[in-house]
N, CA, C, O and CB atoms as a CASP TS submission, in Angstrom:
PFRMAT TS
TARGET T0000
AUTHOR 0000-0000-0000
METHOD Language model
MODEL 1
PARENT N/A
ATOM      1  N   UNK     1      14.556  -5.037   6.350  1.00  0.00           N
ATOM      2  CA  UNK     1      13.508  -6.018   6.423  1.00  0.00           C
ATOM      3  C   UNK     1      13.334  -6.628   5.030  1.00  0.00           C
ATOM      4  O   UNK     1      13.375  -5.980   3.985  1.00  0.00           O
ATOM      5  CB  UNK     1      12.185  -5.388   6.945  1.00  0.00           C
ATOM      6  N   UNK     2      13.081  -8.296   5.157  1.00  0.00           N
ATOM      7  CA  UNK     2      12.790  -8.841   3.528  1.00  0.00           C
ATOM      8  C   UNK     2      11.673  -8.933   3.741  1.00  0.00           C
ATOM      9  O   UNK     2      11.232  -8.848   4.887  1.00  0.00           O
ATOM     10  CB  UNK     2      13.383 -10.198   2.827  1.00  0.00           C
ATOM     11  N   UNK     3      10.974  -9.116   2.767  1.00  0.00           N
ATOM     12  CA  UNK     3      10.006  -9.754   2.107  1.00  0.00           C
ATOM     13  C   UNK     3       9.665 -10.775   0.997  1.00  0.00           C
ATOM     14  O   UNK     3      10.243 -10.456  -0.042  1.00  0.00           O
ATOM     15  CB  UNK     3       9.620  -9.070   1.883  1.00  0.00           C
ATOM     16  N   UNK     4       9.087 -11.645   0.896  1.00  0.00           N
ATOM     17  CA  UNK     4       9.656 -12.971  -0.005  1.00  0.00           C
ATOM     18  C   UNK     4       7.860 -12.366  -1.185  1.00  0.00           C
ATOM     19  O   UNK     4       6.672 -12.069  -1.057  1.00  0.00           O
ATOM     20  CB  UNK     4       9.722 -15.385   1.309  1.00  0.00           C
ATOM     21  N   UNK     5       8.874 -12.525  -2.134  1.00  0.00           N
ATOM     22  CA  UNK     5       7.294 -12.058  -3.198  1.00  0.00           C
ATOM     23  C   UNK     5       6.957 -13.311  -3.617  1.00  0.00           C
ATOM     24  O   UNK     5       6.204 -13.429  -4.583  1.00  0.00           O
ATOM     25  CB  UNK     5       7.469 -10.938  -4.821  1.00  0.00           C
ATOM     26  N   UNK     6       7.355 -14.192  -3.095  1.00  0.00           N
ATOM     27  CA  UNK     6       6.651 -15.290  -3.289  1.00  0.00           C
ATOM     28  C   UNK     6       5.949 -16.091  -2.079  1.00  0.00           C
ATOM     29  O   UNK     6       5.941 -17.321  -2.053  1.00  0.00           O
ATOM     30  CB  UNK     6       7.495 -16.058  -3.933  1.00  0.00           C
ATOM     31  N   UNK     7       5.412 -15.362  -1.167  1.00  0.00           N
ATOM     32  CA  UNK     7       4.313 -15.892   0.086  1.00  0.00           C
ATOM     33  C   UNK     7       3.547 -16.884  -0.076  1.00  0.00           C
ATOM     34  O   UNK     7       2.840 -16.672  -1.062  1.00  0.00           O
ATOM     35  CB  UNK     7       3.329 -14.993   0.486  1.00  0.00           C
ATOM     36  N   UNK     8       3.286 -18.049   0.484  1.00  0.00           N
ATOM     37  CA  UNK     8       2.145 -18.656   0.522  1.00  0.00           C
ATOM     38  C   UNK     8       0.789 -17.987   0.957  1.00  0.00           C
ATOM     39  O   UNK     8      -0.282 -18.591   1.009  1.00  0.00           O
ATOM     40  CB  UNK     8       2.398 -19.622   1.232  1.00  0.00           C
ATOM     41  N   UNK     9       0.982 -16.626   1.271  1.00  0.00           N
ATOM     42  CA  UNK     9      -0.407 -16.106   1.649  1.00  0.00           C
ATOM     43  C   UNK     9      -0.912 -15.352   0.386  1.00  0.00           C
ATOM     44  O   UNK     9      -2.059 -14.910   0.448  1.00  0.00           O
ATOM     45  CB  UNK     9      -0.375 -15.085   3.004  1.00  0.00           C
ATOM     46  N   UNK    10      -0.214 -15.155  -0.725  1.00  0.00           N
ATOM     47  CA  UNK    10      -0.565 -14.024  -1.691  1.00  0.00           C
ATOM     48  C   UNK    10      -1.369 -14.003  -1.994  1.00  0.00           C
ATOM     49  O   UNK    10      -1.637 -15.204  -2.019  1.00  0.00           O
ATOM     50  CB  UNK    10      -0.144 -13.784  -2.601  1.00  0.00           C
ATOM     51  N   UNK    11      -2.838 -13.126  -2.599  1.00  0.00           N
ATOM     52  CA  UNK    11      -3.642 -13.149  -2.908  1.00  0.00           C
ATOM     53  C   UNK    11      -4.771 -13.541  -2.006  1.00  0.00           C
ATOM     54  O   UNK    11      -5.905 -13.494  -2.481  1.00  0.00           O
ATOM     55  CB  UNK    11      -3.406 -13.576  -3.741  1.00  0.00           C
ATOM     56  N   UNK    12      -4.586 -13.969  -0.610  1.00  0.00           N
ATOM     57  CA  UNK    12      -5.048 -14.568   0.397  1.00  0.00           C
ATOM     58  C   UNK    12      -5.444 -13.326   1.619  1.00  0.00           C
ATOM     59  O   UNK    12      -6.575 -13.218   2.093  1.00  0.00           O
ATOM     60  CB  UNK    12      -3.941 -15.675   0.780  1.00  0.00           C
ATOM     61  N   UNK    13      -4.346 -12.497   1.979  1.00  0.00           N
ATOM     62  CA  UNK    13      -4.458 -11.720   2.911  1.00  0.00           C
ATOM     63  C   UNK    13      -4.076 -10.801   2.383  1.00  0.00           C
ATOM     64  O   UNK    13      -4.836  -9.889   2.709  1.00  0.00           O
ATOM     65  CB  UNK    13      -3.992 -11.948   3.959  1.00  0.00           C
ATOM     66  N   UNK    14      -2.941 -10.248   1.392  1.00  0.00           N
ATOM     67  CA  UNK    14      -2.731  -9.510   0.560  1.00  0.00           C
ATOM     68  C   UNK    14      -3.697  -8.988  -0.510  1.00  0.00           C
ATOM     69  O   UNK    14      -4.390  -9.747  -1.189  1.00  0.00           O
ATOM     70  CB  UNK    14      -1.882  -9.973   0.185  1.00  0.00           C
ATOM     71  N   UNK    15      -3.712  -7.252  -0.659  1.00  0.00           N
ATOM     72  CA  UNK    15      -4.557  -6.847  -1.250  1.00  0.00           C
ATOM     73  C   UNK    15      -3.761  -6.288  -2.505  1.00  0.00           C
ATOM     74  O   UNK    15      -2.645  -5.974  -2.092  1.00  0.00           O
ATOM     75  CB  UNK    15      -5.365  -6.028  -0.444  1.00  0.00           C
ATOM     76  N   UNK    16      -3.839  -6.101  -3.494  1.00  0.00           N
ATOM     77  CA  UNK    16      -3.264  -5.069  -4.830  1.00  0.00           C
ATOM     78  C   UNK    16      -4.534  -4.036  -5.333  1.00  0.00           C
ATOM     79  O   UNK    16      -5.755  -4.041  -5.490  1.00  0.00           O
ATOM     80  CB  UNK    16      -2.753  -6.198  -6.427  1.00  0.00           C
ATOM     81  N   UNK    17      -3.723  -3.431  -5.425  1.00  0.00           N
ATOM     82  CA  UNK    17      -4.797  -1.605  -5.975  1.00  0.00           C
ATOM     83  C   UNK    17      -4.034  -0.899  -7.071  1.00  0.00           C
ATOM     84  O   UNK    17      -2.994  -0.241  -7.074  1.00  0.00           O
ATOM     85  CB  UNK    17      -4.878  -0.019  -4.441  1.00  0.00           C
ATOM     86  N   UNK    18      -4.846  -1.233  -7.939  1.00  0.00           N
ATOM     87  CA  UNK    18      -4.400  -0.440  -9.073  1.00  0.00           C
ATOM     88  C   UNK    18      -3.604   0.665  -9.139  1.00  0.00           C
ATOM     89  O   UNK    18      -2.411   0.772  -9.424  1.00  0.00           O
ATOM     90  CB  UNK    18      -5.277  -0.079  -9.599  1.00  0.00           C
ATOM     91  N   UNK    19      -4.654   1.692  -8.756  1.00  0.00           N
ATOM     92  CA  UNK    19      -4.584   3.205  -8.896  1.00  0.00           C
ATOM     93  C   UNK    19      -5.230   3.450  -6.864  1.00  0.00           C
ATOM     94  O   UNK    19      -6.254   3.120  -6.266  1.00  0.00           O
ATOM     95  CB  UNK    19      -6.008   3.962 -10.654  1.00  0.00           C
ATOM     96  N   UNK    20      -4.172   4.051  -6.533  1.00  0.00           N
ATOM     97  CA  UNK    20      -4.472   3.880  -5.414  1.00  0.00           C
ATOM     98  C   UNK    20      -3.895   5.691  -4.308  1.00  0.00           C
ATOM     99  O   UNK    20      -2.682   5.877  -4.214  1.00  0.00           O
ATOM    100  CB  UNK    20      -3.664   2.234  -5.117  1.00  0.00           C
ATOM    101  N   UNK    21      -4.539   6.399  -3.861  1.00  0.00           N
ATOM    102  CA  UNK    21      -3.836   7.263  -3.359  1.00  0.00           C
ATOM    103  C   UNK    21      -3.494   6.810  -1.356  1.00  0.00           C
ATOM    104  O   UNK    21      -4.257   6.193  -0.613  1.00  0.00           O
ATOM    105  CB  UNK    21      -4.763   8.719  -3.799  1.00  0.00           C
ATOM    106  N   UNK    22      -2.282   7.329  -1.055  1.00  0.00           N
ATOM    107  CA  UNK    22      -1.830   6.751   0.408  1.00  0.00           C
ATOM    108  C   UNK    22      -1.753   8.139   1.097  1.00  0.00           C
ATOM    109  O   UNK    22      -1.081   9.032   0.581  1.00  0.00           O
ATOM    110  CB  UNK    22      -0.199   5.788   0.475  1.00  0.00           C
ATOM    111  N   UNK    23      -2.344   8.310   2.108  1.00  0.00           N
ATOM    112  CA  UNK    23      -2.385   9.390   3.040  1.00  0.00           C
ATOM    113  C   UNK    23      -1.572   8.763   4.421  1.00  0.00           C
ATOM    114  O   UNK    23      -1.642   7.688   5.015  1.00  0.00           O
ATOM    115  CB  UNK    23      -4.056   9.867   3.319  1.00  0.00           C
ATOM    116  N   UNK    24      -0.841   9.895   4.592  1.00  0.00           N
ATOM    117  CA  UNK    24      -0.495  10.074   6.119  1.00  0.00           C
ATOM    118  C   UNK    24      -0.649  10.734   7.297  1.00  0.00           C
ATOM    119  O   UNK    24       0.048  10.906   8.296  1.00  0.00           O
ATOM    120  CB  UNK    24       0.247  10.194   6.200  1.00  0.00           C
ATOM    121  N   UNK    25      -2.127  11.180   6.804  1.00  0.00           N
ATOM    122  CA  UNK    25      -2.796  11.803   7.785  1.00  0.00           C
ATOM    123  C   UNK    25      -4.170  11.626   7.615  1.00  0.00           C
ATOM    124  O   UNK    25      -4.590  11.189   6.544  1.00  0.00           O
ATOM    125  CB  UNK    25      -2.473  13.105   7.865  1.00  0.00           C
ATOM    126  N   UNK    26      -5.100  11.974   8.746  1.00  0.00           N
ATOM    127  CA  UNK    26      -6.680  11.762   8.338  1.00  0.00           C
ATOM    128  C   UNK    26      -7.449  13.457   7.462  1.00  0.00           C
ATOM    129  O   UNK    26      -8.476  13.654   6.812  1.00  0.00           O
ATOM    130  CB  UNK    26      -7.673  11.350  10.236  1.00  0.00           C
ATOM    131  N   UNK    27      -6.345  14.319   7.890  1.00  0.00           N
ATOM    132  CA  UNK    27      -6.945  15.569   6.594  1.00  0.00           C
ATOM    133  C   UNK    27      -6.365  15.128   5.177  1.00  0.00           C
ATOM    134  O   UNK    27      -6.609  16.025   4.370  1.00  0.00           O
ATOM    135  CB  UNK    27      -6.234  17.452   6.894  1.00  0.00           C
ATOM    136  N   UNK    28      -5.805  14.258   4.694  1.00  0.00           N
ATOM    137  CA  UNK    28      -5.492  14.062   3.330  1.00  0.00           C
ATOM    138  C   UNK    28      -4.966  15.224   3.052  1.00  0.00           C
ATOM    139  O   UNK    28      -5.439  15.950   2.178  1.00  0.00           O
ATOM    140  CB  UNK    28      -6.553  13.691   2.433  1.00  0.00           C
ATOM    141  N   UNK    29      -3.934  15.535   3.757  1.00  0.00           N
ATOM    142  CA  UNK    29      -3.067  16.372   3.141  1.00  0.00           C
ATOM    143  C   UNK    29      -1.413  15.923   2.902  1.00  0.00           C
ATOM    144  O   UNK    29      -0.616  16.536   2.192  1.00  0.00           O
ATOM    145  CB  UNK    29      -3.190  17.562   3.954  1.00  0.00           C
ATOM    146  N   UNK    30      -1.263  15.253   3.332  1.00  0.00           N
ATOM    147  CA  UNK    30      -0.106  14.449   3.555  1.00  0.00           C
ATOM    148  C   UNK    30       0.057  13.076   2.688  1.00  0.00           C
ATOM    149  O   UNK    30       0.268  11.957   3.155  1.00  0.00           O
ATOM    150  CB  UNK    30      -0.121  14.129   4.999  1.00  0.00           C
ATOM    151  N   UNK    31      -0.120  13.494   1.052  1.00  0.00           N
ATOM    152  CA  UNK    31      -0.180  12.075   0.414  1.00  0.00           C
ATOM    153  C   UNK    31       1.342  11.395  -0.043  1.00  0.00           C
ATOM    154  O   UNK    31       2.299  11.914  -0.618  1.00  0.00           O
ATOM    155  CB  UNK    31      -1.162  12.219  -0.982  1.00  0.00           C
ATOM    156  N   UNK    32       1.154  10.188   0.405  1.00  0.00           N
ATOM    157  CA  UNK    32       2.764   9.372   0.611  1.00  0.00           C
ATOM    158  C   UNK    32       2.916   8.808  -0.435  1.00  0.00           C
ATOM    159  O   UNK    32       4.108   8.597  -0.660  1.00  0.00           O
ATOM    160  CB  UNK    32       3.032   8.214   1.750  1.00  0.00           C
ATOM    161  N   UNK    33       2.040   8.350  -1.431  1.00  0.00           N
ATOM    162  CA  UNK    33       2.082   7.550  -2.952  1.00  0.00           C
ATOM    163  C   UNK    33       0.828   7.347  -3.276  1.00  0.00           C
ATOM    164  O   UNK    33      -0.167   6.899  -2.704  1.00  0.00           O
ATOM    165  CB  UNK    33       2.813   6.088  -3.052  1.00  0.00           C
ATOM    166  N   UNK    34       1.169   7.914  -4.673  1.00  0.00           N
ATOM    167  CA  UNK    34      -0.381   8.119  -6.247  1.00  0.00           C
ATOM    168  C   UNK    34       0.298   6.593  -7.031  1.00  0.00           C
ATOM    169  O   UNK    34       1.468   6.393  -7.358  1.00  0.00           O
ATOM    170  CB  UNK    34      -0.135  10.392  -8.016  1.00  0.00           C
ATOM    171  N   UNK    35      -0.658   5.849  -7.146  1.00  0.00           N
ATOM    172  CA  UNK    35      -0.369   5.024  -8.311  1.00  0.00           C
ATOM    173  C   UNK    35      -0.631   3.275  -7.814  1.00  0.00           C
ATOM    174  O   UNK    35      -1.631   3.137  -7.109  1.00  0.00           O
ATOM    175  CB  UNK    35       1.363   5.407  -8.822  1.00  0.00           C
ATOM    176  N   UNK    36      -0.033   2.288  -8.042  1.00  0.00           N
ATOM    177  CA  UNK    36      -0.090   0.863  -7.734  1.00  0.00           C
ATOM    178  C   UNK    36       0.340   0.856  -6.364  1.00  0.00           C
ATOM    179  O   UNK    36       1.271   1.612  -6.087  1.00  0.00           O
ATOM    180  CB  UNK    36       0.780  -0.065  -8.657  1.00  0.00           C
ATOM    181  N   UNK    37      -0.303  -0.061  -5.185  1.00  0.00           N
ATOM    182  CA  UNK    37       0.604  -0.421  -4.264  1.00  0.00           C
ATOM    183  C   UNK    37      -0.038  -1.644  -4.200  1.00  0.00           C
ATOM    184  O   UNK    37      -0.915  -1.971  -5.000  1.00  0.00           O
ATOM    185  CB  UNK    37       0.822   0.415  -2.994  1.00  0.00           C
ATOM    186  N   UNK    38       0.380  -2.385  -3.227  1.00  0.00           N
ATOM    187  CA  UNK    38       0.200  -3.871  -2.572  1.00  0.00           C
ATOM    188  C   UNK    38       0.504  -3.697  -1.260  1.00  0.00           C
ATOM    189  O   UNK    38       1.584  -3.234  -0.894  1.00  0.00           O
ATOM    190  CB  UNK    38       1.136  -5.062  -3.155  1.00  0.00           C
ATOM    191  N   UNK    39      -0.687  -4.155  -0.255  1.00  0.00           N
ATOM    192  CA  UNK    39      -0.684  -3.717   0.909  1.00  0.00           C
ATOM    193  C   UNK    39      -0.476  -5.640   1.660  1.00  0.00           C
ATOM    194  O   UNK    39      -1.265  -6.549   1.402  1.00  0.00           O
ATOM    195  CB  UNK    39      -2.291  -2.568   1.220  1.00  0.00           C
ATOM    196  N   UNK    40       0.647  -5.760   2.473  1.00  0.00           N
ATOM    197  CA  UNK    40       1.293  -7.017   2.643  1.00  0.00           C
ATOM    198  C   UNK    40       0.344  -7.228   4.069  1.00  0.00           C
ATOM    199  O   UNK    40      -0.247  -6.373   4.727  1.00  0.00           O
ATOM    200  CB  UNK    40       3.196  -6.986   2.742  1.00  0.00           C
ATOM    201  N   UNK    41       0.439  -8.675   4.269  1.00  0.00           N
ATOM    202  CA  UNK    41      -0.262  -9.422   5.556  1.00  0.00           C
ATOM    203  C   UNK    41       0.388  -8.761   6.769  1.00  0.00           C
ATOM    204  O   UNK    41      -0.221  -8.935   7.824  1.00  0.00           O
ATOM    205  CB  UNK    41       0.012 -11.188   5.618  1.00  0.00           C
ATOM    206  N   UNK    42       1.589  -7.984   6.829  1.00  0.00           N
ATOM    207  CA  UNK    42       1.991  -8.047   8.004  1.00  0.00           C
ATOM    208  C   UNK    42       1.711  -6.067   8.111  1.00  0.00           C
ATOM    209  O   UNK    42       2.008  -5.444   9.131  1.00  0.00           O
ATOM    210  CB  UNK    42       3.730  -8.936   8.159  1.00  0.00           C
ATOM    211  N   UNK    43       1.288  -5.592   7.227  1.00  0.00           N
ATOM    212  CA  UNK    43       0.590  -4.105   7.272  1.00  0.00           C
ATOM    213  C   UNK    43       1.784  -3.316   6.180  1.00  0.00           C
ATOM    214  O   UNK    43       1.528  -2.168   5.816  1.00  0.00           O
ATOM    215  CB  UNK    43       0.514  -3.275   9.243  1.00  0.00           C
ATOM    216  N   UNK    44       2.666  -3.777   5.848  1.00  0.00           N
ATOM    217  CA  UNK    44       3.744  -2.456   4.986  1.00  0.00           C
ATOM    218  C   UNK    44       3.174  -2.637   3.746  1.00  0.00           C
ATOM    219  O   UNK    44       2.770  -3.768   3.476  1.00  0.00           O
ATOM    220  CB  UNK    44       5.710  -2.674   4.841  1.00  0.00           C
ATOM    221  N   UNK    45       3.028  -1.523   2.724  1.00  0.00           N
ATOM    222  CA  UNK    45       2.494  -0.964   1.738  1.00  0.00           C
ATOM    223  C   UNK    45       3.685  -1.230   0.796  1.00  0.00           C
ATOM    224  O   UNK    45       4.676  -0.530   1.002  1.00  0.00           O
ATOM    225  CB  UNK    45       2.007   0.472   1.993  1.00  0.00           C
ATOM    226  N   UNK    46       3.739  -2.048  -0.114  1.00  0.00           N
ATOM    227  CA  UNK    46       4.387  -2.361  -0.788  1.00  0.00           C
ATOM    228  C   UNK    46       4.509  -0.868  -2.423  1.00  0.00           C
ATOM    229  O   UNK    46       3.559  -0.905  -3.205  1.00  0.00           O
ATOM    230  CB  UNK    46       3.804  -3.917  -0.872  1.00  0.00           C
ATOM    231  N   UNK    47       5.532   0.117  -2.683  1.00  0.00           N
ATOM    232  CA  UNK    47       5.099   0.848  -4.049  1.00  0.00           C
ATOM    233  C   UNK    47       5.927   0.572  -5.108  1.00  0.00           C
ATOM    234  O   UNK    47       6.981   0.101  -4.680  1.00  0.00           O
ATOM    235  CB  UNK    47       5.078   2.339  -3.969  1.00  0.00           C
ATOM    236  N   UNK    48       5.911   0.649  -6.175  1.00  0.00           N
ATOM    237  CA  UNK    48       6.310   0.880  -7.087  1.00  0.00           C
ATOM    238  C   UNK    48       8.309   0.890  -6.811  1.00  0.00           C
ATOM    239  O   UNK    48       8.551   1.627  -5.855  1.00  0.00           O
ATOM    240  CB  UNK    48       5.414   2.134  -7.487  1.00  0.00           C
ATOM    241  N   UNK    49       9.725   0.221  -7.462  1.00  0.00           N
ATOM    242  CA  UNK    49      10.338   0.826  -7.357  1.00  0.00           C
ATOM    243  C   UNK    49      10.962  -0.123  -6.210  1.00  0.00           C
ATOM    244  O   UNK    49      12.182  -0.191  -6.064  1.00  0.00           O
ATOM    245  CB  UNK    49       9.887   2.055  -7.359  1.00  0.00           C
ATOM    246  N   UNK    50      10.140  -0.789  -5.474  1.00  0.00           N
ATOM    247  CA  UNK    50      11.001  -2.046  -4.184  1.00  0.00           C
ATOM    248  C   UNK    50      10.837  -1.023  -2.875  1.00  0.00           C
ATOM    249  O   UNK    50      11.440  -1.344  -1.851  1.00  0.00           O
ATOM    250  CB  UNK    50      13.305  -2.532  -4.552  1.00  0.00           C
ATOM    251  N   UNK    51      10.173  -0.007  -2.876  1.00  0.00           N
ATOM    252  CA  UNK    51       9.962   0.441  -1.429  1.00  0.00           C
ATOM    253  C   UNK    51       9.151   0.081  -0.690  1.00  0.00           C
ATOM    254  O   UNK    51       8.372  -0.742  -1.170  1.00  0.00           O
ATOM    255  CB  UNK    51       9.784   1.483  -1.261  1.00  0.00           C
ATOM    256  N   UNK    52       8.977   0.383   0.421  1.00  0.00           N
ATOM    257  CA  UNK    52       7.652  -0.046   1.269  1.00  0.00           C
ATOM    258  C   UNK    52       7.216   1.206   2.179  1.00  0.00           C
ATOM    259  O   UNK    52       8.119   1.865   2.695  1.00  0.00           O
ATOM    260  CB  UNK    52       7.980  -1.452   2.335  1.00  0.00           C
ATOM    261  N   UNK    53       6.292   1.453   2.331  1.00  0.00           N
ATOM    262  CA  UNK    53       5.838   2.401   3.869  1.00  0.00           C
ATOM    263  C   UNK    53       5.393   1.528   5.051  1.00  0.00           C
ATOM    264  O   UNK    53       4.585   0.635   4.797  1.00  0.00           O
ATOM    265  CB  UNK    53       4.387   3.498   3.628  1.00  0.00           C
ATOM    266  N   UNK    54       5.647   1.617   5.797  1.00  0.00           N
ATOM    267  CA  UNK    54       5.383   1.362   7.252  1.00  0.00           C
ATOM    268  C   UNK    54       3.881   1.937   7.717  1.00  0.00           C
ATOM    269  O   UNK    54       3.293   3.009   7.572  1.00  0.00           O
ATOM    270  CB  UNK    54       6.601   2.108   8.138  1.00  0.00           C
ATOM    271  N   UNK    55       3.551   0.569   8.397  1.00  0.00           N
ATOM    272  CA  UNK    55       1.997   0.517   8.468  1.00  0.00           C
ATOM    273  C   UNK    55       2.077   1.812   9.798  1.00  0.00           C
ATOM    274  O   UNK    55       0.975   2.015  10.308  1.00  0.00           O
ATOM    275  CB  UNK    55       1.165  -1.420   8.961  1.00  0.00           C
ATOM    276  N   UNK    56       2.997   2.489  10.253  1.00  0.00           N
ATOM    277  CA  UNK    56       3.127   3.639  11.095  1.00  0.00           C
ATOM    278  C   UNK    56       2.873   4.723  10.365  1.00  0.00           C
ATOM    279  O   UNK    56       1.960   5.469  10.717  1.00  0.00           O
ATOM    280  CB  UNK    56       4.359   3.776  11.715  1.00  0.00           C
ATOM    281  N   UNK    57       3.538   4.965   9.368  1.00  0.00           N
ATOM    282  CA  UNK    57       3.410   6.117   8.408  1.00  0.00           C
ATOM    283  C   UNK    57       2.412   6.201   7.731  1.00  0.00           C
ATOM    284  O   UNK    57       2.387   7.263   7.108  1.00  0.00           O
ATOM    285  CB  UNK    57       4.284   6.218   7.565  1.00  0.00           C
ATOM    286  N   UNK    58       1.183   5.276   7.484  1.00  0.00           N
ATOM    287  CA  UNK    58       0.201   5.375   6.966  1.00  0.00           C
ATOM    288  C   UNK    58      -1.050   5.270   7.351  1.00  0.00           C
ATOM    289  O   UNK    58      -1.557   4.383   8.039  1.00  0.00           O
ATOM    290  CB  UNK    58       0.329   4.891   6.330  1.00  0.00           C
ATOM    291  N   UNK    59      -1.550   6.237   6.869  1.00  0.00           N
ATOM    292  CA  UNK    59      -2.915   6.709   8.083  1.00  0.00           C
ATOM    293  C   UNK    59      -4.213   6.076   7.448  1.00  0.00           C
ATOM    294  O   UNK    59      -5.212   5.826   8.123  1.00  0.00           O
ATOM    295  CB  UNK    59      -3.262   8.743   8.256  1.00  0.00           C
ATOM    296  N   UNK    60      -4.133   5.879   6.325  1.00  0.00           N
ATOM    297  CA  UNK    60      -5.139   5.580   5.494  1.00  0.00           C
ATOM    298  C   UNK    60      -5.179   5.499   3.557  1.00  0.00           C
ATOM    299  O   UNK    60      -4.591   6.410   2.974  1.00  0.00           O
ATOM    300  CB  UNK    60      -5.986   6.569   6.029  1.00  0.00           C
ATOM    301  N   UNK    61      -5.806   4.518   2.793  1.00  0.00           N
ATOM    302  CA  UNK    61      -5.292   4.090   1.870  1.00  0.00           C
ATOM    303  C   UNK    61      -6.604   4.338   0.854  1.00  0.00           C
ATOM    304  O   UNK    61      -7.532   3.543   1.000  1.00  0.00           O
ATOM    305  CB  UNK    61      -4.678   2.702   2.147  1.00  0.00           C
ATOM    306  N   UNK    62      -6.759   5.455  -0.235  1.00  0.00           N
ATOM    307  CA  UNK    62      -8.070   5.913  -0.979  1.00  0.00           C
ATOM    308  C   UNK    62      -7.694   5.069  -2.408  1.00  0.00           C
ATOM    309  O   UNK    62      -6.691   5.231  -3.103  1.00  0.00           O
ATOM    310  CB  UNK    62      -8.272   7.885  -1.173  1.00  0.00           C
ATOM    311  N   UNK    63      -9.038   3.930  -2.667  1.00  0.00           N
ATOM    312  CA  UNK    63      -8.355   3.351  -4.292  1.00  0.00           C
ATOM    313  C   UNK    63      -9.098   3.917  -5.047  1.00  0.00           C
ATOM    314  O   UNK    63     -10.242   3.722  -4.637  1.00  0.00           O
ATOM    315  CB  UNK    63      -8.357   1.712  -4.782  1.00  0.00           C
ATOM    316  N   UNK    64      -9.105   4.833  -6.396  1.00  0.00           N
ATOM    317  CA  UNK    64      -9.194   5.135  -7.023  1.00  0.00           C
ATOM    318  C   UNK    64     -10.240   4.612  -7.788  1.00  0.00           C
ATOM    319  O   UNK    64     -10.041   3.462  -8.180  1.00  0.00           O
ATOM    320  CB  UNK    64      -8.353   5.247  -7.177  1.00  0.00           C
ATOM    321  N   UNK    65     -11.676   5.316  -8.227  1.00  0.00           N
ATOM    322  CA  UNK    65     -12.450   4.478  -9.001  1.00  0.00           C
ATOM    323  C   UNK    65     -12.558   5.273 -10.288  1.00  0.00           C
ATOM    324  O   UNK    65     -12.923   6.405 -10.603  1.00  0.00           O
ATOM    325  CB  UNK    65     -13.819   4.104  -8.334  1.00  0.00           C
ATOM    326  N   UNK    66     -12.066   4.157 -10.918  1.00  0.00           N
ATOM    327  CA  UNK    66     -12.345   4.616 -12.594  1.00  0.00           C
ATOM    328  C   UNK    66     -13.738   5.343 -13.427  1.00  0.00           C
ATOM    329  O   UNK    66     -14.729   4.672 -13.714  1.00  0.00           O
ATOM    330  CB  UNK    66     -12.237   3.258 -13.351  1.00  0.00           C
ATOM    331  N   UNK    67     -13.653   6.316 -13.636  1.00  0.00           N
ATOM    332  CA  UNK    67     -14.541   7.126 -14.647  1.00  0.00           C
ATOM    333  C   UNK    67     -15.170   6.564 -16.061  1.00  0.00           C
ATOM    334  O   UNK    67     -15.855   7.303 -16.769  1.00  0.00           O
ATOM    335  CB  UNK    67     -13.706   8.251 -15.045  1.00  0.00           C
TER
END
């Protein structure tokens, strides 16, 4: 699957998170990526590195609030 990082929707429907933890389950035991992601209009979790998770594999998305 592509993705064009240059969307006319960016910043529009697309979200970016700093510091962000990704669960794949609702006990948060199952964490899929600590750090930056970008969560795309069509649901895949964009991380670090050119990967993506599948809006299947991800149960829920905790962003990190700074201290």
């Amino acid at each position: 699957m592509v993705f064009a990082s240059d969307s006319p929707f960016g910043g529009r429907f697309e979200q970016t998170i700093d510091d962000a933890v990704v669960y794949g389950d609702a006990e948060m035991e199952s964490v899929l990526h600590e750090g930056p992601v970008r969560v795309l209009v069509n649901g895949w979790v964009e991380v670090p590195g050119g990967r993506y998770l599948s809006p299947h594999a991800v149960h829920h998305i905790d962003a990190q609030v700074p201290e």
